[in-house]
C-alpha positions as protocol buffer text, in pm:
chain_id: "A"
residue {
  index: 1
  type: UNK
  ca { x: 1122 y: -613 z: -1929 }
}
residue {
  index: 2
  type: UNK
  ca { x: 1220 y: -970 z: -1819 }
}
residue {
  index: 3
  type: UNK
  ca { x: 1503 y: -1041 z: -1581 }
}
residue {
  index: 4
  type: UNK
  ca { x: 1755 y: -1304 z: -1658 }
}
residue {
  index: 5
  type: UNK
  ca { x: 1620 y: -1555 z: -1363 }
}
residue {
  index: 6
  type: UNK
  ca { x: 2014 y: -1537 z: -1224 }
}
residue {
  index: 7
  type: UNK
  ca { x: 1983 y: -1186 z: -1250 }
}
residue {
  index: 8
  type: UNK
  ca { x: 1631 y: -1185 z: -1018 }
}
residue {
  index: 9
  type: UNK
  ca { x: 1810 y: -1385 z: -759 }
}
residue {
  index: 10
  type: UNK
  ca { x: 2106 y: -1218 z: -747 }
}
residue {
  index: 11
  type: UNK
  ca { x: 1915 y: -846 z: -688 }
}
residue {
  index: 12
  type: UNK
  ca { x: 1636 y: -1033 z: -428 }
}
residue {
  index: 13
  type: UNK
  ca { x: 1919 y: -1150 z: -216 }
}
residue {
  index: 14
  type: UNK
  ca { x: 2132 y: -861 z: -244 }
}
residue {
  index: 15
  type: UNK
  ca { x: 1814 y: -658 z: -128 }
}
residue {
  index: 16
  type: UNK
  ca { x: 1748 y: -936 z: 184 }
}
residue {
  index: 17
  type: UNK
  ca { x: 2136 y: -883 z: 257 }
}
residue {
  index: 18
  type: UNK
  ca { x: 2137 y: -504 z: 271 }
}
residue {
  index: 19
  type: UNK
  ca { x: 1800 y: -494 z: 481 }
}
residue {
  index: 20
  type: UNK
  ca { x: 1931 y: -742 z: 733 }
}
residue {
  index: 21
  type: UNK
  ca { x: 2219 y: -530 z: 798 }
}
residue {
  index: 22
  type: UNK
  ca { x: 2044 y: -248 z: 834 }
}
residue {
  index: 23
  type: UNK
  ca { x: 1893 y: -446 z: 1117 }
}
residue {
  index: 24
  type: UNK
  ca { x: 1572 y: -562 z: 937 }
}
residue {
  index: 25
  type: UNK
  ca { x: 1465 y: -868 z: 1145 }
}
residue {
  index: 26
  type: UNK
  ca { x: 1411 y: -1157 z: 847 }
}
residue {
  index: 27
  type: UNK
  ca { x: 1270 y: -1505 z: 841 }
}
residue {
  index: 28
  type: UNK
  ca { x: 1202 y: -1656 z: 507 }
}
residue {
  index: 29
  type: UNK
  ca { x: 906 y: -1927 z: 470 }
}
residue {
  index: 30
  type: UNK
  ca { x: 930 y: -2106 z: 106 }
}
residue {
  index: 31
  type: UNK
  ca { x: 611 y: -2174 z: -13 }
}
residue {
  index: 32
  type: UNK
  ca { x: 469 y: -2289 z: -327 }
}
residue {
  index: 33
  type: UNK
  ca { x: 461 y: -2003 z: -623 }
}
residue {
  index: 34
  type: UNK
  ca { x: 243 y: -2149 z: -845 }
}
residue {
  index: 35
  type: UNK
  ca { x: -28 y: -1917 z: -963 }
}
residue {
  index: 36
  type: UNK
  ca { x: -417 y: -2014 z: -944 }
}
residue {
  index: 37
  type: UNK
  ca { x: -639 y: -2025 z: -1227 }
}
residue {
  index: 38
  type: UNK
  ca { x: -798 y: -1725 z: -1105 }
}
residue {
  index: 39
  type: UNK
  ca { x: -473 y: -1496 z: -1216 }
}
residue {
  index: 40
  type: UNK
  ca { x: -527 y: -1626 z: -1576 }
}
residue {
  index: 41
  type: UNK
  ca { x: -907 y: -1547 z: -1554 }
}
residue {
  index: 42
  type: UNK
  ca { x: -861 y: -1222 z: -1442 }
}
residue {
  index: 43
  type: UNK
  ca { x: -530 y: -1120 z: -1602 }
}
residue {
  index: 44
  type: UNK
  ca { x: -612 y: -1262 z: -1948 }
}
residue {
  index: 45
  type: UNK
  ca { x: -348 y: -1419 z: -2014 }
}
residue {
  index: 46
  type: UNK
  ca { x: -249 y: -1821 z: -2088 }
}
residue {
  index: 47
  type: UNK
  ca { x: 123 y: -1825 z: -1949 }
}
residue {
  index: 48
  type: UNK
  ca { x: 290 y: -1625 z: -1589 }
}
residue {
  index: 49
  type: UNK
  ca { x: 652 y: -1584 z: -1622 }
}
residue {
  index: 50
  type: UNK
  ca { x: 917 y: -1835 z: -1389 }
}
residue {
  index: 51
  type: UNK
  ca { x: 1036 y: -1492 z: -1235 }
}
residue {
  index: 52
  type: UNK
  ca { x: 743 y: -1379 z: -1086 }
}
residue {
  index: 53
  type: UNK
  ca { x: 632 y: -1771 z: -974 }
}
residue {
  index: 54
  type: UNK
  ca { x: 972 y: -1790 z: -843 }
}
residue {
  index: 55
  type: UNK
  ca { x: 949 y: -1465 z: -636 }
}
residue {
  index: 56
  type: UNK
  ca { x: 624 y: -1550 z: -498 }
}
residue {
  index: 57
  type: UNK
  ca { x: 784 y: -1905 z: -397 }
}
residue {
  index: 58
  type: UNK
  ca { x: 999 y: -1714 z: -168 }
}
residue {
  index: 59
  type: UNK
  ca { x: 832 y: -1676 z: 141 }
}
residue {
  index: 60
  type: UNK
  ca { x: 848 y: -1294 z: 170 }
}
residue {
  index: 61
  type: UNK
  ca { x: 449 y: -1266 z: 182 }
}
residue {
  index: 62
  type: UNK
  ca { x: 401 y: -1250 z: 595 }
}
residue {
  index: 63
  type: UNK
  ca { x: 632 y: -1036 z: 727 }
}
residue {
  index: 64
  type: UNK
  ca { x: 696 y: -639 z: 625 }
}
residue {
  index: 65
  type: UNK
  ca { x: 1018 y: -639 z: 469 }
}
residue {
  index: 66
  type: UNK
  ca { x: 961 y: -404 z: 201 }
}
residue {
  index: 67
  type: UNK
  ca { x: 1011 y: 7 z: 241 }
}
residue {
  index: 68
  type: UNK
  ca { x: 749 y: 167 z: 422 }
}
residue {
  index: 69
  type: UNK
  ca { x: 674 y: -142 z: 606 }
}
residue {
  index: 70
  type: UNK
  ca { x: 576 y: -274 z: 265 }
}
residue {
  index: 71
  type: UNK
  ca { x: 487 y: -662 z: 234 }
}
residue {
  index: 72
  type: UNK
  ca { x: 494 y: -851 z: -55 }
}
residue {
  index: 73
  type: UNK
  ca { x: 116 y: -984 z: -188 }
}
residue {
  index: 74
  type: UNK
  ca { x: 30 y: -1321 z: -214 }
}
residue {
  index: 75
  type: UNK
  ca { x: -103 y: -1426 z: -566 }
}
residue {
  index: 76
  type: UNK
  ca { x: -480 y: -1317 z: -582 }
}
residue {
  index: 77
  type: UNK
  ca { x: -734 y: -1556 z: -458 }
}
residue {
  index: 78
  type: UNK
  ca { x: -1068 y: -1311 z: -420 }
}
residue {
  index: 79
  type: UNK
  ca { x: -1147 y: -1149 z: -751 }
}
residue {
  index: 80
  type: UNK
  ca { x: -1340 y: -829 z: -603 }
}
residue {
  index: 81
  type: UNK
  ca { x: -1036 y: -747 z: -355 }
}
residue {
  index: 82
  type: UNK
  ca { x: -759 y: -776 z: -697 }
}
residue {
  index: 83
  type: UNK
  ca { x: -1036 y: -578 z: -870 }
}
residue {
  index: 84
  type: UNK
  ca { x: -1022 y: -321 z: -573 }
}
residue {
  index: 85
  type: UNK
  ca { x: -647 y: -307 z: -589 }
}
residue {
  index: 86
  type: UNK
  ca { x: -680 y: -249 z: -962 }
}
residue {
  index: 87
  type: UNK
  ca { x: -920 y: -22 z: -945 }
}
residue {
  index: 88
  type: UNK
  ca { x: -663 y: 344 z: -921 }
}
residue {
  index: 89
  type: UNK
  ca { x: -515 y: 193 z: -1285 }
}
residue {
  index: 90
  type: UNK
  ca { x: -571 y: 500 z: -1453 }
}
residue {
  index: 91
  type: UNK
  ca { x: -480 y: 525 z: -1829 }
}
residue {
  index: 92
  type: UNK
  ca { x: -216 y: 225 z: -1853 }
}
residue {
  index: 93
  type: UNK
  ca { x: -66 y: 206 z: -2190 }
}
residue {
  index: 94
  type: UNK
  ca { x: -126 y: -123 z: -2125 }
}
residue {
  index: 95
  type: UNK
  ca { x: -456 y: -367 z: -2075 }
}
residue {
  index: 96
  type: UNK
  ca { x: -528 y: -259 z: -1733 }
}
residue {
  index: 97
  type: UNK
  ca { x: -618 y: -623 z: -1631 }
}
residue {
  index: 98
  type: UNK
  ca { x: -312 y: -731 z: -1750 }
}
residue {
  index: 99
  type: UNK
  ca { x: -109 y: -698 z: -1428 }
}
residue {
  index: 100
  type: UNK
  ca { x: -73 y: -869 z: -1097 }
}
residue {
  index: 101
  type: UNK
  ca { x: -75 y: -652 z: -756 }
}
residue {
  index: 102
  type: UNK
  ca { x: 232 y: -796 z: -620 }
}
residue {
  index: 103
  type: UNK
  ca { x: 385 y: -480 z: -326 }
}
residue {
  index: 104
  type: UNK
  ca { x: 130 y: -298 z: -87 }
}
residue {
  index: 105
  type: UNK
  ca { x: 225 y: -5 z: 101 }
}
residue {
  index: 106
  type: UNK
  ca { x: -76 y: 67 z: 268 }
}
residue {
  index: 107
  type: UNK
  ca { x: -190 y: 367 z: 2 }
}
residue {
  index: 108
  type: UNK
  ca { x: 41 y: 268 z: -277 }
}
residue {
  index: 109
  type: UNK
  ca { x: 32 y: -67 z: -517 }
}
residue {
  index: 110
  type: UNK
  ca { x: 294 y: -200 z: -720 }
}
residue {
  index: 111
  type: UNK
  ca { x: 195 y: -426 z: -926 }
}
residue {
  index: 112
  type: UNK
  ca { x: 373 y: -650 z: -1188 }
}
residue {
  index: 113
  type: UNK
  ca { x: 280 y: -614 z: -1574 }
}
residue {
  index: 114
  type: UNK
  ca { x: 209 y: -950 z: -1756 }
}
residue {
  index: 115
  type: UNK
  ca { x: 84 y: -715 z: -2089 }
}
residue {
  index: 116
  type: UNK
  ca { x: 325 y: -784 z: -2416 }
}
residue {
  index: 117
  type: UNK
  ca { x: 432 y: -446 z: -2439 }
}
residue {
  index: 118
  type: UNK
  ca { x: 555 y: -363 z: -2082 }
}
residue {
  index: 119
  type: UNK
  ca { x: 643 y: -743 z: -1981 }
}
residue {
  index: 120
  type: UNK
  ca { x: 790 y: -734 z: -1647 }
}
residue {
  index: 121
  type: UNK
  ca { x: 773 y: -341 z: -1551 }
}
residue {
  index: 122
  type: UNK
  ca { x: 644 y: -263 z: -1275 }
}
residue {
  index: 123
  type: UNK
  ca { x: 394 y: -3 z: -1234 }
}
residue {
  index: 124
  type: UNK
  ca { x: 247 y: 226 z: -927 }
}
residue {
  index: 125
  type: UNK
  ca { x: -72 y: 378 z: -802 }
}
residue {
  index: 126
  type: UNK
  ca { x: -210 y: 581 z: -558 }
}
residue {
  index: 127
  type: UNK
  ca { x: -506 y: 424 z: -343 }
}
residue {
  index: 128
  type: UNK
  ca { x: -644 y: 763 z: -299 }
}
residue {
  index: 129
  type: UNK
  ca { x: -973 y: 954 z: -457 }
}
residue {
  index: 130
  type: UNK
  ca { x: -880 y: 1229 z: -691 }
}
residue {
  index: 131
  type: UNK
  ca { x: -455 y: 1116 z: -683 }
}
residue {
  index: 132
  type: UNK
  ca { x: -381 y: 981 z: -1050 }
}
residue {
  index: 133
  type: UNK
  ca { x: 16 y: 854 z: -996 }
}
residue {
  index: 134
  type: UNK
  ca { x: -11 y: 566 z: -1265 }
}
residue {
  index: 135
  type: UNK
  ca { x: 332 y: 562 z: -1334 }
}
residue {
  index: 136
  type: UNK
  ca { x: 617 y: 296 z: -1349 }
}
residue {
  index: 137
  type: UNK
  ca { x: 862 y: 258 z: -1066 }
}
residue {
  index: 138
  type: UNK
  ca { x: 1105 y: 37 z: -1253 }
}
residue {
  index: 139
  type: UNK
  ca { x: 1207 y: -121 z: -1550 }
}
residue {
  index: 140
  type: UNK
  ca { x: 1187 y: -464 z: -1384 }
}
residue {
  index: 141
  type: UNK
  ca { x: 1177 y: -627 z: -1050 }
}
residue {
  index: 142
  type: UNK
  ca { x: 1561 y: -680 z: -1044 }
}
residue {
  index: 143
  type: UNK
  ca { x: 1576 y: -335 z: -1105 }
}
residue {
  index: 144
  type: UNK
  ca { x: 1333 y: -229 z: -863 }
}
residue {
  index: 145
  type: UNK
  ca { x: 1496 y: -448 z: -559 }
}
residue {
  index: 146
  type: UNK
  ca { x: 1863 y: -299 z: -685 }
}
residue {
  index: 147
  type: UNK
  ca { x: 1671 y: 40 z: -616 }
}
residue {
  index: 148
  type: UNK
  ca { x: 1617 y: -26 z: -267 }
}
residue {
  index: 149
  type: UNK
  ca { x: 1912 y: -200 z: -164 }
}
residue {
  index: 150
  type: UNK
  ca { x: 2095 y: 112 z: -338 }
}
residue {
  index: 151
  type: UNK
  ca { x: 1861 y: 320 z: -113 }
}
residue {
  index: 152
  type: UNK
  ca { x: 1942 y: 124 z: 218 }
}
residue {
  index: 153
  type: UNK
  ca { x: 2307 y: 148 z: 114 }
}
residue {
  index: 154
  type: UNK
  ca { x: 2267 y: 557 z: 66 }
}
residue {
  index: 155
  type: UNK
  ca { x: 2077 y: 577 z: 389 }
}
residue {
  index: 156
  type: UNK
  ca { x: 1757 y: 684 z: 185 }
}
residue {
  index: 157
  type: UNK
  ca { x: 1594 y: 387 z: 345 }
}
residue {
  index: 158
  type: UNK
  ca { x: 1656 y: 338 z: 693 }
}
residue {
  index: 159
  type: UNK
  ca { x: 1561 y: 97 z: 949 }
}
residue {
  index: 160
  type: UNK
  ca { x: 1310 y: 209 z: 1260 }
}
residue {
  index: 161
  type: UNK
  ca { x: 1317 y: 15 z: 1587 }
}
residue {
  index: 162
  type: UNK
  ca { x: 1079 y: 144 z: 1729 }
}
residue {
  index: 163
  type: UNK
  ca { x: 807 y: 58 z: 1399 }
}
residue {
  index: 164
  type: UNK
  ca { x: 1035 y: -272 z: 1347 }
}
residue {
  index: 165
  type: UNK
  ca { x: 1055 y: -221 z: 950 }
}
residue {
  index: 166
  type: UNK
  ca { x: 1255 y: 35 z: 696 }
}
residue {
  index: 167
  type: UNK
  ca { x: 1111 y: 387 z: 631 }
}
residue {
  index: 168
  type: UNK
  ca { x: 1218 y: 590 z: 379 }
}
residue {
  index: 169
  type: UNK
  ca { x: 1426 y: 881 z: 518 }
}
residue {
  index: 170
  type: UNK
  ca { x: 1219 y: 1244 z: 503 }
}
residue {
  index: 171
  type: UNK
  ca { x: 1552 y: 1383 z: 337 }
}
residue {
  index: 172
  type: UNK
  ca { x: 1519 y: 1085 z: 71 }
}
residue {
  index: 173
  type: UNK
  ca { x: 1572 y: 1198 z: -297 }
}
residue {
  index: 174
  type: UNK
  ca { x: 1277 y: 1169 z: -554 }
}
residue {
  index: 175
  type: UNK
  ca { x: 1296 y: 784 z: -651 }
}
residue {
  index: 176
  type: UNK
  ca { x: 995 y: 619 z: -836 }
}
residue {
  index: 177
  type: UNK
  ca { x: 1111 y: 298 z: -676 }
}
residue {
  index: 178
  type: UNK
  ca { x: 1011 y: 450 z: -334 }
}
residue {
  index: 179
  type: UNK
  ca { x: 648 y: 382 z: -179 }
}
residue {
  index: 180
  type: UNK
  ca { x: 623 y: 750 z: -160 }
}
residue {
  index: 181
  type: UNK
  ca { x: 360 y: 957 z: -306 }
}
residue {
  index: 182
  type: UNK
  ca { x: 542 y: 1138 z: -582 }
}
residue {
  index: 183
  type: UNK
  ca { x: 481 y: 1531 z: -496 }
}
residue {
  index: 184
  type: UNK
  ca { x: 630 y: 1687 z: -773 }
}
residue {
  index: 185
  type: UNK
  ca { x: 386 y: 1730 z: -1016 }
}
residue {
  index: 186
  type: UNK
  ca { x: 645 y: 1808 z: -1291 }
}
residue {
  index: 187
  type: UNK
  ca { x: 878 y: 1517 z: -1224 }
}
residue {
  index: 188
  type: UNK
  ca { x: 528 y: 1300 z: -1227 }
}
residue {
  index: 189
  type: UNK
  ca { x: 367 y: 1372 z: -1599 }
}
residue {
  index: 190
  type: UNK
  ca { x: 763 y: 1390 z: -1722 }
}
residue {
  index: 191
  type: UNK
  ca { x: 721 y: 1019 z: -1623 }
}
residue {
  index: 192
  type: UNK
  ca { x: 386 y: 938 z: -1700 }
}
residue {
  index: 193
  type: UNK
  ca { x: 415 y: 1077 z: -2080 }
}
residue {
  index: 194
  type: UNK
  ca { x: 786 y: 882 z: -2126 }
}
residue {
  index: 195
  type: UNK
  ca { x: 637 y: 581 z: -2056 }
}
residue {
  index: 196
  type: UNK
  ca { x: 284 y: 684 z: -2257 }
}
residue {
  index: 197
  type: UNK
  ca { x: 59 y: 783 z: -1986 }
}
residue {
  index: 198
  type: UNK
  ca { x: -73 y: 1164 z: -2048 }
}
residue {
  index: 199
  type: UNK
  ca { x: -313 y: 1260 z: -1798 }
}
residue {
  index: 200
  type: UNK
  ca { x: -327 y: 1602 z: -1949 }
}
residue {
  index: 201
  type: UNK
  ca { x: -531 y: 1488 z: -2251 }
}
residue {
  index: 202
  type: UNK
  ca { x: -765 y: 1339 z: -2077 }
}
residue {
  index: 203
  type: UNK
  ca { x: -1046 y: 1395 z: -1792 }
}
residue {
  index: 204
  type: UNK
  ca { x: -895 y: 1200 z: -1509 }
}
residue {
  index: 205
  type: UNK
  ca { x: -1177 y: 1162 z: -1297 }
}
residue {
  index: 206
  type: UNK
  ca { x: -1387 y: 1069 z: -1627 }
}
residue {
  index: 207
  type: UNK
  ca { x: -1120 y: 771 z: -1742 }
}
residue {
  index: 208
  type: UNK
  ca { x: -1168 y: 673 z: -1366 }
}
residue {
  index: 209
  type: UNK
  ca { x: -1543 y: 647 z: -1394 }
}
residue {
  index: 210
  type: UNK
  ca { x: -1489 y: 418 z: -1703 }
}
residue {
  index: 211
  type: UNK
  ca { x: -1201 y: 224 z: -1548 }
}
residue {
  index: 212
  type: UNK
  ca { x: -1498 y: 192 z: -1220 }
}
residue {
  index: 213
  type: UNK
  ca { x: -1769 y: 102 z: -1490 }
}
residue {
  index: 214
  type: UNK
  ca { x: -1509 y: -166 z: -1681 }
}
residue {
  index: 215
  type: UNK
  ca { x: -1457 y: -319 z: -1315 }
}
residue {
  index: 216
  type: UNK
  ca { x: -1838 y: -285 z: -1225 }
}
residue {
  index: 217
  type: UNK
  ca { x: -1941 y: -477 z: -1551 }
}
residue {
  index: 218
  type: UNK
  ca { x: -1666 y: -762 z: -1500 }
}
residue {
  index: 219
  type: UNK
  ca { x: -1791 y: -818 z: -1151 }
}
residue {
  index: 220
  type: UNK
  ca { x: -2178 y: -850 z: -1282 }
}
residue {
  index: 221
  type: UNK
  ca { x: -2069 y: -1084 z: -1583 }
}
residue {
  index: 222
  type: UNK
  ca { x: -1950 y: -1331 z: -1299 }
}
């Protein structure tokens, strides 16, 4: 779902608050949010929300501030790399183009959904052969940033000095919102079919190969 703008910028700078006292070092850079013409092309779509142009003009791009020495992703500007980070998008109920990668955590995406039908959510994925974690990690990115300030708050997300960003905590409860790869299987497919993503009906590594195929055929079309 959409945020409420106020609501956005309420949770982003209750999440910059909470990480800065948990000793996060922080410098914001404003910067222009506008998409380019590229995320229409490759998204299909004709309009980007004002919360997700406003994020991006935040500034939060070059620094890790996110869990897991997360950093935010600046809008895509090489088709073949957003095609790469795409490329894990495994049985969406959703257009599988029809999202932006927007949080990288090394071997986890986040990306934000621009499709009708999830508008807003924001969904996860494994960047690992043979791992199928499509899944959403929050309703919305207010909700996901109210996630992790709850987390720093709980002590579920901690700061390191010594790797100068937050890591989640081993003892940390199961929490979608987390960059963590989600290793019960149970709790997993509970969320994947609630949010209409069965993996069980399907060959996995088959929908991959067509997902790989889709991808491989885009790329040659130019």
């Amino acid at each position: 779902m959409l945020d409420e703008l106020p609501v956005l910028r309420e949770a982003a700078e209750s999440y910059r608050a909470a990480a800065t006292a948990a000793g996060l070092p922080w410098t914001e850079r404003p910067r222009d949010g506008q998409p380019p013409e590229l995320v229409y092309r490759l998204c299909e779509v004709s309009s980007v929300p004002e919360q997700l142009t406003w994020f991006q003009s935040l500034g939060w791009q070059l620094e890790r501030l996110l869990p897991n020495g997360g950093w935010v992703m600046p809008w895509p500007d090489d088709r073949d790399e957003a095609l790469d980070n795409l490329s894990f998008s495994v049985a969406t109920p959703f257009p599988w183009r029809r999202q932006v990668p927007l949080f990288n955590f090394e071997i986890i995406l986040f990306t934000f959904v621009l499709a009708e039908s999830h508008h807003g959510e924001i969904w996860r994925y494994e960047i690992r052969p043979d791992t199928w974690q499509t899944a959403p990690a929050a309703p919305s990115l207010a909700n996901l940033l109210t996630d992790w300030r709850e987390a720093l708050e709980t002590g579920a997300v901690r700061y390191e000095p010594d790797l100068e960003w937050l890591q989640v905590a081993e003892d940390a409860p199961l929490d979608f919102a987390l960059p963590e790869s989600i290793t019960d299987l149970p709790a997993l497919k509970a969320r994947q079919r609630d949010a209409g993503v069965d993996l069980d009906r399907v060959d996995s590594p088959a929908t991959h190969r067509e997902l790989l195929d889709a991808i491989a055929r885009l790329r040659r079309s130019g």
